[in-house]
GUMARDO-842126 format. One line per field, with one value per residue (C-alpha): z negated, x, y; residue number from 1; residue in three letters. Coordinates in Angstrom, 2 decimals, padded with zeros to 5 digits. Layout:
c3 = Z;...
c1 = X;...
c2 = Y;...
k = NUM;...
r = ALA;...
//
This chain:
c3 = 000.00;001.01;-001.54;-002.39;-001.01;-003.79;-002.65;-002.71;-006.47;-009.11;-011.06;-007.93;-007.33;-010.82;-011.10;-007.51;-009.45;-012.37;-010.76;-008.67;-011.90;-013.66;-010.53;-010.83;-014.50;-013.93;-011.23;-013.42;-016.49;-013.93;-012.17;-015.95;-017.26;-017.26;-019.29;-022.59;-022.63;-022.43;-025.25;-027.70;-025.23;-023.50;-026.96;-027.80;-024.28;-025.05;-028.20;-026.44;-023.67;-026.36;-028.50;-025.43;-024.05;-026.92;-027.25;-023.83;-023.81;-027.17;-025.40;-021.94;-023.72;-025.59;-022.02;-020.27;-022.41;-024.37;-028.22;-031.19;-033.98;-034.09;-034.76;-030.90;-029.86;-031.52;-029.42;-026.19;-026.63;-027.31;-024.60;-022.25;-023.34;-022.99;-019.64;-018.66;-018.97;-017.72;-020.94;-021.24;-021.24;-019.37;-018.81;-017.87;-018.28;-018.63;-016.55;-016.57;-018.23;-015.23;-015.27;-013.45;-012.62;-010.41;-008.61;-011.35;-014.32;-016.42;-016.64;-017.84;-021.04;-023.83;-026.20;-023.61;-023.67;-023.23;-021.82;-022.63;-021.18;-023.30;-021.41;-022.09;-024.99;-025.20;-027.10;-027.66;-027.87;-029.20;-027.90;-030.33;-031.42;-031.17;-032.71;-032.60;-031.09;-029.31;-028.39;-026.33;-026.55;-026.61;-027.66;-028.17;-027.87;-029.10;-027.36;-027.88;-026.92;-023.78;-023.16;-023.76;-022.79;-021.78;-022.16;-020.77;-022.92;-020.21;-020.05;-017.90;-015.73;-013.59;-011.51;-011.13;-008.87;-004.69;-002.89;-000.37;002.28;000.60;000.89;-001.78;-000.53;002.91;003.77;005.35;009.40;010.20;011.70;009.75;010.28;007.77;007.77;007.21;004.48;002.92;002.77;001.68;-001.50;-002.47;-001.89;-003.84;-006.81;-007.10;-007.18;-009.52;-011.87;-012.59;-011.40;-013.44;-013.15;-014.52;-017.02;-014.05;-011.74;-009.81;-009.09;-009.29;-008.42;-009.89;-009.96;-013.57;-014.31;-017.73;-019.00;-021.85;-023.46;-026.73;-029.61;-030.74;-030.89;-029.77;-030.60;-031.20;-030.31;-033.20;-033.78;-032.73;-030.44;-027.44;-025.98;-024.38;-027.96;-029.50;-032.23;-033.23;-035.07;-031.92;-029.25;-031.39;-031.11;-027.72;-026.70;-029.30;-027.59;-024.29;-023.27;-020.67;-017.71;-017.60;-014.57;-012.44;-009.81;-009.18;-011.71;-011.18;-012.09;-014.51;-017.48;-018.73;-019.56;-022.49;-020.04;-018.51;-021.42;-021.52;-017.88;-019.01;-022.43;-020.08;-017.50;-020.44;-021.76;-018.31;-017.94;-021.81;-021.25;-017.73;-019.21;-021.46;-018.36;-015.54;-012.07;-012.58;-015.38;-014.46;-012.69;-014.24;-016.99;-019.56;-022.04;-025.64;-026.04;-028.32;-031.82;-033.04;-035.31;-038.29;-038.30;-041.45;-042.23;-043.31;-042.22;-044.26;-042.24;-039.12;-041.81;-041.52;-043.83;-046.08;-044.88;-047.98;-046.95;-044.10;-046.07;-047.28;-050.85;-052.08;-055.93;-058.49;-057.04;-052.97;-054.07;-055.79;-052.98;-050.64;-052.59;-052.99;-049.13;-048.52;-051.01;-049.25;-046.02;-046.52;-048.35;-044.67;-043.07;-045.01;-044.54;-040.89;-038.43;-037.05;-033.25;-030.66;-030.03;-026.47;-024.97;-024.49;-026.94;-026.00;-024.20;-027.27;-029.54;-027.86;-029.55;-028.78;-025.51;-024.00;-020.43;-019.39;-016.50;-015.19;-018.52;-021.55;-024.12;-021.81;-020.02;-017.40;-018.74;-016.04;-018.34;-021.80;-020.46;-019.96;-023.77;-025.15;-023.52;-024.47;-028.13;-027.88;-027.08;-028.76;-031.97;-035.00;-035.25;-033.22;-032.04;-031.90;-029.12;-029.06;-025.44;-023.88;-024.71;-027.48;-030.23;-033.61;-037.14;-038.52;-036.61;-035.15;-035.80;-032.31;-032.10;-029.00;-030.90;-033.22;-030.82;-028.93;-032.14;-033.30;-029.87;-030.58;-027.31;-027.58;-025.10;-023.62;-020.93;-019.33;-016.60;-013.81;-010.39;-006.74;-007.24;-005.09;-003.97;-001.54;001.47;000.82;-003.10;-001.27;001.22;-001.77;-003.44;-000.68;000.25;-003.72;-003.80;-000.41;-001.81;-004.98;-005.11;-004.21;-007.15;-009.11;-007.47;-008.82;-012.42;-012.69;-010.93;-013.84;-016.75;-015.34;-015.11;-018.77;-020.19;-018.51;-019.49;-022.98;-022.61;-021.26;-024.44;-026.51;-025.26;-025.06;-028.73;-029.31;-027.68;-029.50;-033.04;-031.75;-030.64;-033.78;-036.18;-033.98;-034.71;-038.21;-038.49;-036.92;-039.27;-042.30;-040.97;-039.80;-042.72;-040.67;-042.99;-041.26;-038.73;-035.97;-036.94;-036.93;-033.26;-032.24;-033.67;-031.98;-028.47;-028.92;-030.09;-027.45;-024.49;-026.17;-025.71;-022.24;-020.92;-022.80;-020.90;-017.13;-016.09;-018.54;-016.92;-013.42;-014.37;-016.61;-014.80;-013.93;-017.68;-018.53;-017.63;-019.24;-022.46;-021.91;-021.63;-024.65;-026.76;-025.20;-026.06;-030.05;-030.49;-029.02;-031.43;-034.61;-033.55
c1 = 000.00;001.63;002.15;-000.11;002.20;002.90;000.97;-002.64;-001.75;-003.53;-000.50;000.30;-003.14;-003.60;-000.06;-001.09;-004.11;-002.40;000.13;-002.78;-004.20;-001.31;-000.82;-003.78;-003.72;-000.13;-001.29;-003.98;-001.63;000.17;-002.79;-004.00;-000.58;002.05;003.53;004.20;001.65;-000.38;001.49;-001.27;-003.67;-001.41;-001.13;-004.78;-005.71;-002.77;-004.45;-007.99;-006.78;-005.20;-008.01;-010.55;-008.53;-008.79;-012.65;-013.45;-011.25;-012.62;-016.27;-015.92;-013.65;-017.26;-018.95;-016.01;-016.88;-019.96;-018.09;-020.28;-017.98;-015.87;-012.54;-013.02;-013.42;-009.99;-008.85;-009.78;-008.67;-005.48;-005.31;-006.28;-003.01;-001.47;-002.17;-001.54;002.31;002.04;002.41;-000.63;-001.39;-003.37;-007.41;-008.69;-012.74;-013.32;-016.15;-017.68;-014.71;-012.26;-010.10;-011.25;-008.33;-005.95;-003.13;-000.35;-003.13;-001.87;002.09;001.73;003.37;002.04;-001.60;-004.35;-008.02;-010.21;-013.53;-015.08;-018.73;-021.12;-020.09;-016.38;-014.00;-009.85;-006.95;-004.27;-000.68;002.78;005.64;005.90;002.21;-001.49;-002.70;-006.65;-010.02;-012.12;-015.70;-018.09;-017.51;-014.66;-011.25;-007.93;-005.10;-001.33;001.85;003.15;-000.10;-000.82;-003.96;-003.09;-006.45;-009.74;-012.23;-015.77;-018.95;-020.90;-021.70;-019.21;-019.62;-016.90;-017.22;-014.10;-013.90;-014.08;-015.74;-018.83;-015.87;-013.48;-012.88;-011.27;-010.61;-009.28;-005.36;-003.18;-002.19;001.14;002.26;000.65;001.07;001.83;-001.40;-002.97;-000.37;-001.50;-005.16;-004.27;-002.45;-005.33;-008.09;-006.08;-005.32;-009.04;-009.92;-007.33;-008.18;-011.65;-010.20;-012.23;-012.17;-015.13;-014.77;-014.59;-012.06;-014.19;-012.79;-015.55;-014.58;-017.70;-018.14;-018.46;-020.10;-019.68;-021.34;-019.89;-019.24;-017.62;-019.05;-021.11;-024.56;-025.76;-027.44;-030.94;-033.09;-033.18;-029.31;-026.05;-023.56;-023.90;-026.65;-024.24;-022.73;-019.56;-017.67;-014.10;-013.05;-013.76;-012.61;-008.88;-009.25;-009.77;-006.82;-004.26;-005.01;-003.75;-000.91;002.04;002.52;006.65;006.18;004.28;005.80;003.33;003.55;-000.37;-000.85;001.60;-000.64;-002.75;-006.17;-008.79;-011.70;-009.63;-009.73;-013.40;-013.54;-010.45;-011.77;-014.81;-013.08;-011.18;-014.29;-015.42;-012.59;-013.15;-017.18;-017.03;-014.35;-017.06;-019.44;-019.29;-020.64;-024.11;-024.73;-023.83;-027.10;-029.00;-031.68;-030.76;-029.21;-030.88;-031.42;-029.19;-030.00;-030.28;-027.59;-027.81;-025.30;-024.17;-024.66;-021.04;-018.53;-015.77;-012.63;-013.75;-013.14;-014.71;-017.90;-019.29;-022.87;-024.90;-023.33;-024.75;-028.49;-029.46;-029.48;-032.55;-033.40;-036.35;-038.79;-038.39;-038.84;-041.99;-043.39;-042.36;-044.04;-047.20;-047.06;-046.92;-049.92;-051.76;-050.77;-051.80;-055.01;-055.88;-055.12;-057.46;-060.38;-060.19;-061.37;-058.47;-057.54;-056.78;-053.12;-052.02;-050.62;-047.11;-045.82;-046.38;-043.96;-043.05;-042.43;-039.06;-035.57;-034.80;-032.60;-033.38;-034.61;-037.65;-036.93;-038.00;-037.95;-039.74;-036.70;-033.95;-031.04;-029.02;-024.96;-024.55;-027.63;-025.39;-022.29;-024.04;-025.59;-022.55;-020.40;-022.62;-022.73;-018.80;-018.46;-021.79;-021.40;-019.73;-020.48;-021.50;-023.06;-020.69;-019.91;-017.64;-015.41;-018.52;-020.94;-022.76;-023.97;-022.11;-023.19;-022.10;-020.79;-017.51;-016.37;-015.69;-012.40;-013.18;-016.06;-013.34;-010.68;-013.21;-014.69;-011.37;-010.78;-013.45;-015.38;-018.71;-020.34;-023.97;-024.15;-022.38;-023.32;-021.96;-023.07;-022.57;-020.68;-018.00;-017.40;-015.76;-017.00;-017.46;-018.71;-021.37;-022.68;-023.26;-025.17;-027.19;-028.01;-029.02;-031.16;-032.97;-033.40;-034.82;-036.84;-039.77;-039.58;-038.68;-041.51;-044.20;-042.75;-042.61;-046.33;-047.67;-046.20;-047.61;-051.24;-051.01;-049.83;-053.08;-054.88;-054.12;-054.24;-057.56;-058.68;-057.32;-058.75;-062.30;-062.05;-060.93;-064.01;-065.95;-064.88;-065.16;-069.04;-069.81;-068.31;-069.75;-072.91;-072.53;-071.45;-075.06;-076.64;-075.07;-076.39;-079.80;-080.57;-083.42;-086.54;-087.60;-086.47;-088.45;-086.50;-083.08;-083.44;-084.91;-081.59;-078.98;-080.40;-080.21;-076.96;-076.19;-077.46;-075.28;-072.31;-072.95;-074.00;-070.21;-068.28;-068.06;-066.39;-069.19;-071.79;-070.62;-070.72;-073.92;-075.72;-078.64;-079.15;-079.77;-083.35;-084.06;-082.77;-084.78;-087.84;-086.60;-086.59;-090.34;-091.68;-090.13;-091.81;-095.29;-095.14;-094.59;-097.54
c2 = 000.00;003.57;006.06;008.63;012.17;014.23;017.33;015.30;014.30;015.64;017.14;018.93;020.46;021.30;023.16;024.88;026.13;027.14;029.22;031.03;031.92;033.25;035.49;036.69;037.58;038.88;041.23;042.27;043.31;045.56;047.01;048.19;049.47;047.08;044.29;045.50;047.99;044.81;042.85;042.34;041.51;039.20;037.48;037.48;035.83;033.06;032.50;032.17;030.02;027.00;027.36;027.42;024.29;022.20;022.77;021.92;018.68;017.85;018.39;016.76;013.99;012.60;011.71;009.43;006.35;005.29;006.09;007.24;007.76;010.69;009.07;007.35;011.06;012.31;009.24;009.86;013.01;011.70;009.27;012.75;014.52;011.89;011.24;014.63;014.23;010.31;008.73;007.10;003.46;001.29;002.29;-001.33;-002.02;-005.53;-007.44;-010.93;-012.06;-010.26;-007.21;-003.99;-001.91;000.20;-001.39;-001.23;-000.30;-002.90;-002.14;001.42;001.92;003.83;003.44;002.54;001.96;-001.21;-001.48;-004.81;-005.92;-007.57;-011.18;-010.69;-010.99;-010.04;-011.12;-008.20;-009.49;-007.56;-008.63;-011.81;-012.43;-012.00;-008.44;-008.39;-009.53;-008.05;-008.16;-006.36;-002.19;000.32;-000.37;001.58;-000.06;000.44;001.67;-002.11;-003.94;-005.97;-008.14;-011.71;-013.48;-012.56;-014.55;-015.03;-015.48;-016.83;-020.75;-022.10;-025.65;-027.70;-029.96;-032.94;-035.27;-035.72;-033.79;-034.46;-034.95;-036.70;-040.67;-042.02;-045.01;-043.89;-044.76;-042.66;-042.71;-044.18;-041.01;-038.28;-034.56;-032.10;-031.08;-034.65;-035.29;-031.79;-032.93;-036.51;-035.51;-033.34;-035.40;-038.01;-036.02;-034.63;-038.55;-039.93;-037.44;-039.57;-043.06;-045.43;-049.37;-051.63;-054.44;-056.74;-054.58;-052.38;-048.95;-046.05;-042.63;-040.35;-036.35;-035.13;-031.95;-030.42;-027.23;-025.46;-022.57;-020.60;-021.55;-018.77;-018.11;-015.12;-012.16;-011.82;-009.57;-007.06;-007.80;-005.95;-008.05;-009.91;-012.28;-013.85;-015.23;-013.63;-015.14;-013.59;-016.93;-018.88;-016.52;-016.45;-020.61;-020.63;-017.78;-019.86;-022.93;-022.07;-023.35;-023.78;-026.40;-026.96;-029.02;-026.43;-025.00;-022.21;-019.22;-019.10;-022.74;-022.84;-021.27;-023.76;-021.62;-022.91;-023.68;-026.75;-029.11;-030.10;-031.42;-033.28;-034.85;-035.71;-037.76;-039.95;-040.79;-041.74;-044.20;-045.61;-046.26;-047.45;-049.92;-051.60;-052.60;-054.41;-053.69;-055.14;-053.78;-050.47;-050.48;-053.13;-052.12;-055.17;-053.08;-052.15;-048.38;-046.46;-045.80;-042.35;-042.05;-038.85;-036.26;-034.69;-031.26;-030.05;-032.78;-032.00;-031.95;-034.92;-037.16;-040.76;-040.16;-042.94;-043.91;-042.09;-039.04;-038.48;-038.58;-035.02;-035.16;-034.19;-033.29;-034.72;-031.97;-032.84;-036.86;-036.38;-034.50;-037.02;-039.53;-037.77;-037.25;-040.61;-041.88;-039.17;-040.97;-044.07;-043.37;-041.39;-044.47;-046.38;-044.44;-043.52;-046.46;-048.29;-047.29;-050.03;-050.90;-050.38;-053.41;-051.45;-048.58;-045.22;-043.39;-041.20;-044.19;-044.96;-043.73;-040.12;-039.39;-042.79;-042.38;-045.31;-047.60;-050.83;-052.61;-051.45;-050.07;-051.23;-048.89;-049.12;-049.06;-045.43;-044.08;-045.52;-044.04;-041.08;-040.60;-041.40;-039.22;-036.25;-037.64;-037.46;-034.06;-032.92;-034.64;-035.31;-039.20;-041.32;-044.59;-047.34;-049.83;-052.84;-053.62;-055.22;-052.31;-054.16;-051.32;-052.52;-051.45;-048.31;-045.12;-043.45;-039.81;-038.06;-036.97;-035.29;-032.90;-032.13;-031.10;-028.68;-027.13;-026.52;-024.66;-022.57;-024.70;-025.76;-028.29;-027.75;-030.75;-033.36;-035.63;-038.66;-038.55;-039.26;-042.50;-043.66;-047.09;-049.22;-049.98;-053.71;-052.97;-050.49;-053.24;-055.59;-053.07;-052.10;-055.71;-056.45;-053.38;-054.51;-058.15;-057.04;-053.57;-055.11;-057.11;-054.20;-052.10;-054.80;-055.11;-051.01;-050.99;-053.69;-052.08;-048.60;-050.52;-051.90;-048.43;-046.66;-049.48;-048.92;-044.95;-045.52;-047.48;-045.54;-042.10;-044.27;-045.10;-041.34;-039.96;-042.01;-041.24;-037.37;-037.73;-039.50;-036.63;-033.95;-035.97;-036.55;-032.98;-031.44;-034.54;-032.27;-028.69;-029.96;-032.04;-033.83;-034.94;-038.30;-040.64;-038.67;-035.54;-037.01;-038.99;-035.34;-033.50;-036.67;-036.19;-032.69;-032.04;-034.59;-032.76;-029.81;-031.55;-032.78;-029.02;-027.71;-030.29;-029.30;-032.95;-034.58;-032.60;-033.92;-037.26;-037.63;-034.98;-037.71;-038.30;-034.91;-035.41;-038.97;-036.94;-034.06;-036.98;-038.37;-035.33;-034.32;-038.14;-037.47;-034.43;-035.97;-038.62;-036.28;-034.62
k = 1;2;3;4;5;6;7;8;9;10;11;12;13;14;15;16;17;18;19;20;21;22;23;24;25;26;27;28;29;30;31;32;33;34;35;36;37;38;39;40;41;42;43;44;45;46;47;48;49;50;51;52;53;54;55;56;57;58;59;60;61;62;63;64;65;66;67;68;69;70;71;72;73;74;75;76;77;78;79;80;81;82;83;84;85;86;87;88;89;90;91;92;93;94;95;96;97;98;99;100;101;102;103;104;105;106;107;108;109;110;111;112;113;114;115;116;117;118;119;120;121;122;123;124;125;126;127;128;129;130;131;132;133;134;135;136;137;138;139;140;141;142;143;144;145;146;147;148;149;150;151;152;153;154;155;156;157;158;159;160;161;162;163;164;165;166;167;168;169;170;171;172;173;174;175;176;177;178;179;180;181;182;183;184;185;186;187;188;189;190;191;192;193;194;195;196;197;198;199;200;201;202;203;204;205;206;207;208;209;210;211;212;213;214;215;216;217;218;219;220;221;222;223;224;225;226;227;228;229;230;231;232;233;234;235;236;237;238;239;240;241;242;243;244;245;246;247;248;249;250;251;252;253;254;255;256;257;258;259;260;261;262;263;264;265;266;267;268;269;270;271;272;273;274;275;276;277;278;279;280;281;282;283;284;285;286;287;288;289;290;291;292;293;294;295;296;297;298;299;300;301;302;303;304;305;306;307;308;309;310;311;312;313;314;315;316;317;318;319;320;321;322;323;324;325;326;327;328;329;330;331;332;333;334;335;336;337;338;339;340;341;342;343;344;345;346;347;348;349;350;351;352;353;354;355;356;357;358;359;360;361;362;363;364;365;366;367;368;369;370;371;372;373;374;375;376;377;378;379;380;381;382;383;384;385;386;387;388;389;390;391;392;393;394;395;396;397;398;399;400;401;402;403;404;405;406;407;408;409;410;411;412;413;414;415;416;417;418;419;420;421;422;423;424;425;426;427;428;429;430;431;432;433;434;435;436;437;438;439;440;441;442;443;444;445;446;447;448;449;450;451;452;453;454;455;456;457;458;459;460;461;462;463;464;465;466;467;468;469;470;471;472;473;474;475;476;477;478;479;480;481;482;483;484;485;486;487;488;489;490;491;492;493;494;495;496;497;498;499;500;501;502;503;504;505;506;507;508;509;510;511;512;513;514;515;516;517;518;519;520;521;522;523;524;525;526;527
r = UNK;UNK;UNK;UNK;UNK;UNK;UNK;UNK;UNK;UNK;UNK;UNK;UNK;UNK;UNK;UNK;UNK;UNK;UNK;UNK;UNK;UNK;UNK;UNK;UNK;UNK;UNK;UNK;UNK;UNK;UNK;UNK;UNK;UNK;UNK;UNK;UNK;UNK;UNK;UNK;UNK;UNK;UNK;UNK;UNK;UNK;UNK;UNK;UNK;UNK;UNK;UNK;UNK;UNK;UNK;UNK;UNK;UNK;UNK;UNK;UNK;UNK;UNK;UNK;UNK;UNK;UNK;UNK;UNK;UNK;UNK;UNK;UNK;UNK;UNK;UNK;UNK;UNK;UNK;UNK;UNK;UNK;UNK;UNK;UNK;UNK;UNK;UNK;UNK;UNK;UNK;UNK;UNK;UNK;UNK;UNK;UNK;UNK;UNK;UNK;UNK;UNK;UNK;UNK;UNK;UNK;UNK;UNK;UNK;UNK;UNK;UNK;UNK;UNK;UNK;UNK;UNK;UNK;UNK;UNK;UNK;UNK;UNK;UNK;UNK;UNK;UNK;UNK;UNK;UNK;UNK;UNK;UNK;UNK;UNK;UNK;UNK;UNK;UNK;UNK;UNK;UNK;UNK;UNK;UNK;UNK;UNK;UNK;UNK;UNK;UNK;UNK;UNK;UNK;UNK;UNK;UNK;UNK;UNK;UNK;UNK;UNK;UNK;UNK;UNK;UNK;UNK;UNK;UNK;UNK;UNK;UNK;UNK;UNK;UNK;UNK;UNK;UNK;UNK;UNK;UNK;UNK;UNK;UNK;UNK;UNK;UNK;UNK;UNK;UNK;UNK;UNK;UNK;UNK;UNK;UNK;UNK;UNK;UNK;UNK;UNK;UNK;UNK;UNK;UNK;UNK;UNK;UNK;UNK;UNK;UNK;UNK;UNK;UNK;UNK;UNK;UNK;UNK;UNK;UNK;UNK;UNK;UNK;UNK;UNK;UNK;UNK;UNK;UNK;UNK;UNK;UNK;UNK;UNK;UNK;UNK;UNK;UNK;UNK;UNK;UNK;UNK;UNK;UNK;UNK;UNK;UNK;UNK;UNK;UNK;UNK;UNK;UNK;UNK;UNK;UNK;UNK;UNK;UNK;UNK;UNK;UNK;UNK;UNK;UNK;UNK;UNK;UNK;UNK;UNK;UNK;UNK;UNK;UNK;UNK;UNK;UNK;UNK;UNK;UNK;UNK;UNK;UNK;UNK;UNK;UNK;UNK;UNK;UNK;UNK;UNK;UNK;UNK;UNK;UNK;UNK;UNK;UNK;UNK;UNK;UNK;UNK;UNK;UNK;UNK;UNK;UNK;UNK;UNK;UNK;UNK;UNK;UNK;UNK;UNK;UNK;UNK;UNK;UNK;UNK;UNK;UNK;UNK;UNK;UNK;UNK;UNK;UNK;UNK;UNK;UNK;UNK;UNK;UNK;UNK;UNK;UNK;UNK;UNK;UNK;UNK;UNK;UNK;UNK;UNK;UNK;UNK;UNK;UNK;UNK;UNK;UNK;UNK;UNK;UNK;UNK;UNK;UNK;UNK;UNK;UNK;UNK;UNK;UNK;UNK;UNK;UNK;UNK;UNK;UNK;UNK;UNK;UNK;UNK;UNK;UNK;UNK;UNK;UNK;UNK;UNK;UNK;UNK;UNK;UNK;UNK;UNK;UNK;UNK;UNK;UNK;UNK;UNK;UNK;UNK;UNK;UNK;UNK;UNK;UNK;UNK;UNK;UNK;UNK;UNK;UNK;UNK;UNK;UNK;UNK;UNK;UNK;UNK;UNK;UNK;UNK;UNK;UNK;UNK;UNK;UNK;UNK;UNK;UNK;UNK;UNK;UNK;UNK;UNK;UNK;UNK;UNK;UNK;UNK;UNK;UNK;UNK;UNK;UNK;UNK;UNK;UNK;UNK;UNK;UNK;UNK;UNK;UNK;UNK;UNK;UNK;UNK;UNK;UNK;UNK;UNK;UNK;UNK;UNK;UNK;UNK;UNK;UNK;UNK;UNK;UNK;UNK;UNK;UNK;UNK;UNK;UNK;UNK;UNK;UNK;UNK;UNK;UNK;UNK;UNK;UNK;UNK;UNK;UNK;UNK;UNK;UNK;UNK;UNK;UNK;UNK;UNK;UNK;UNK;UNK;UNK;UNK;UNK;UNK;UNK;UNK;UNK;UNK;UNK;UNK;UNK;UNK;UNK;UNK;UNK;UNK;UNK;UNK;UNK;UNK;UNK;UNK;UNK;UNK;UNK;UNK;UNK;UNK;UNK;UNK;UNK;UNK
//
């Protein structure tokens, strides 16, 4: 980029100026009597112009960033003089987690000032270590302070693994081209980053996509900070826990930022889980759901936890409640009518997380692999699994949770998709899927009949229990005298119910009339 010439600079112009105005004034001393004729004046207009000088700084200075307090204003102010005489630092604002700035902004020397958007955060440095934390808002910096991090508040996701175009499984040409060697090392190193093998010694190259974020929570609505989440604790975390690649080449790559470590911790606990299962199970539904396993409120330091402590603790007062509760309970059961059992349970009644298929209660190992993986990075214990995927008693403190929340990191989703196989793996899959779907198609169809059967049933026996209270209910406010009476108040309220429901109406609108014939033959006879 050529360099600005010196007479379009703004020290240039503004000396121009000033010497035009001195003329000025100097002619006008001499027009009116001279120099020292003009002494006291001369020092009562010096006087003026300072004084004047400082006001208006000190009053435009308020409006070139959003400051309330009027230390920030003596600050600016400074930062002005300063950068009259080019010994100002750098002016950066800070946006979506990205710096906004001249060419060269950053390597001025001298106190600066930091603009940081509601979706950004910075670590300040010194020369030998971290200074402060910043959030959202206006900050001055030191003579001696340089931005060590920034970092963004906004949920982050990655995606690892090949891409739609990439083969993992293709070889390279015998005489390959730079090019073609170029494109072959990078497709391979996106792949072997999620290189997995089965229990039976199938290699599976997936794409993982993670979504995470710092750990913070943010701001509500009547509360000052960011909705974006802003935590000072974890922002420091995640700028300490950068790092440095000694075998990069590239002085871009060679930093090793805080947002790479989830995808990472992700595709390790790829290869574990897909270790556990073998092809056929990896789409099969045969396997038992996973149990929902408690987590405990404050582990103390990741430590393994003994099973009572992950049960809240509850005093004499909460157990006698509970207790009451449950007499309460079961004296309701006892007096309302027993409902019919559906033939299946209810979708609702299945363990937390666990997605339905074919099989009542049964998973595929992909959907297993899945849950756990989230559990992993989402939780402080977890289900545990032996090497063939069984679920074993007890429970397993994630490491993985641990490193991330002490990285300030906190880990909203995580999912495996777009499977790769080889080509002869694929044609075995396709050809079992085309042998049995149909199969699979009936036994999905027949468990979807028996659930609506038993929804059906159970909604019947539902309606039923609601038309008798609401005709118990206009039993109580009628209080009917005789038999004749209380037949005359059932149809009635019944024909009431029947004219309020618009899909009842449709469907019993013929019976209407044999209850309006009804009601007319009950009031004949009681006369």
């Amino acid at each position: 980029m050529d360099e600005i010439p010196f007479h379009q600079k703004p020290w240039f112009k503004s000396l121009v100026l000033t010497i035009f105005l001195a003329g000025i004034y100097v002619y006008e001393l001499v027009w009116q009597g001279g120099f020292w004729v003009n002494i006291l004046g001369i020092a009562l207009d010096l006087i003026l112009l300072i004084l004047l000088l400082q006001v208006s700084v000190f009053f435009y200075a308020q409006f070139i960033l959003p400051i309330r307090t009027l230390i920030d204003r003596k600050k600016i102010v400074n930062r002005l003089w300063l950068h009259s005489r080019s010994a100002h630092g750098p002016a950066i604002f800070i946006k979506n987690g990205r710096k906004v700035e001249r060419e060269g902004e950053s390597d001025q020397r001298g106190p600066g000032v930091l603009w940081v958007d509601t979706a950004s955060a910075v670590v300040t440095r010194t020369f030998t270590t971290f200074k402060q934390v910043l959030g959202p808002g206006v900050h001055f910096i030191d003579a001696n302070e340089k931005i060590a991090t920034i970092i963004s508040l906004h949920s982050q996701t990655q995606t690892i693994g090949p891409t739609r175009e990439d083969d993992p499984f293709v070889k390279l040409s015998e005489n390959p081209t730079e090019e073609e060697q170029k494109k072959y090392r990078e497709t391979n190193a996106r792949c072997m980053v999620v290189r997995a093998i089965t229990r039976d010694g199938i290699e599976v190259f997936p794409n993982i996509t993670i979504t995470f974020k710092i750990d913070a929570e943010p701001a509500g609505q009547d509360e000052i900070g960011s909705h974006f989440g802003f935590n000072a604790d974890a922002v420091e975390k995640a700028a300490r826990s950068e790092g440095i690649n000694p075998y990069s080449t590239s002085e871009e790559k060679r930093r090793v930022e805080w947002n790479q470590l989830p995808a990472l911790i992700a595709a390790d606990l790829w290869r574990e889980y897909l270790g556990k299962f073998t092809l056929t199970e990896l789409f099969d539904p045969s396997l038992p759901a996973l149990p929902n396993i408690p987590q405990p409120e404050t582990p103390p330091a990741f430590v393994p936890l003994p099973k009572t402590s992950l049960l809240i603790k509850r005093g004499f007062g909460a157990r006698l409640l509970r207790n009451i509760n449950n007499a309460l309970e079961r004296r309701l059961d006892n007096l309302l009518p027993k409902e019919t059992t559906p033939v299946e349970k209810p979708l609702d009644s299945e363990p937390s997380g666990a997605k339905r298929t074919g099989i009542s209660g049964k998973q595929t190992a992909l959907q297993i692999i899945n849950q756990m993986m989230k559990s992993r990075l989402t939780q402080a214990v977890v289900a545990k699994l032996d090497e063939c995927g069984r679920v074993l008693e007890g429970y397993d403190v994630s490491d993985e949770y641990k490193k991330l929340k002490e990285r300030g990191i906190a880990v909203v989703h995580v999912s495996i998709n777009r499977l790769h196989f080889s080509p002869v793996i694929e044609s075995q899959l396709l050809e079992r899927w085309n042998t049995s779907w149909l199969a699979n198609a009936r036994s999905d169809q027949n468990r979807v009949e028996r659930l609506n059967a038993g929804y059906v049933e159970k909604g019947r026996q539902k309606a039923i229990l609601d038309h008798a209270f609401t005709l118990s209910q206009s039993m109580t406010d009628e209080n009917p005298l005789n038999v004749s009476s209380t037949v005359k108040t059932l149809l009635q309220k019944t024909q009431a119910e029947i004219k309020l429901n618009d899909r009842l109406l449709g469907l019993m609108g013929g019976e209407l009339e044999n209850l309006d014939e009804l009601v007319k033959w009950v009031e004949l006879k009681n006369l």
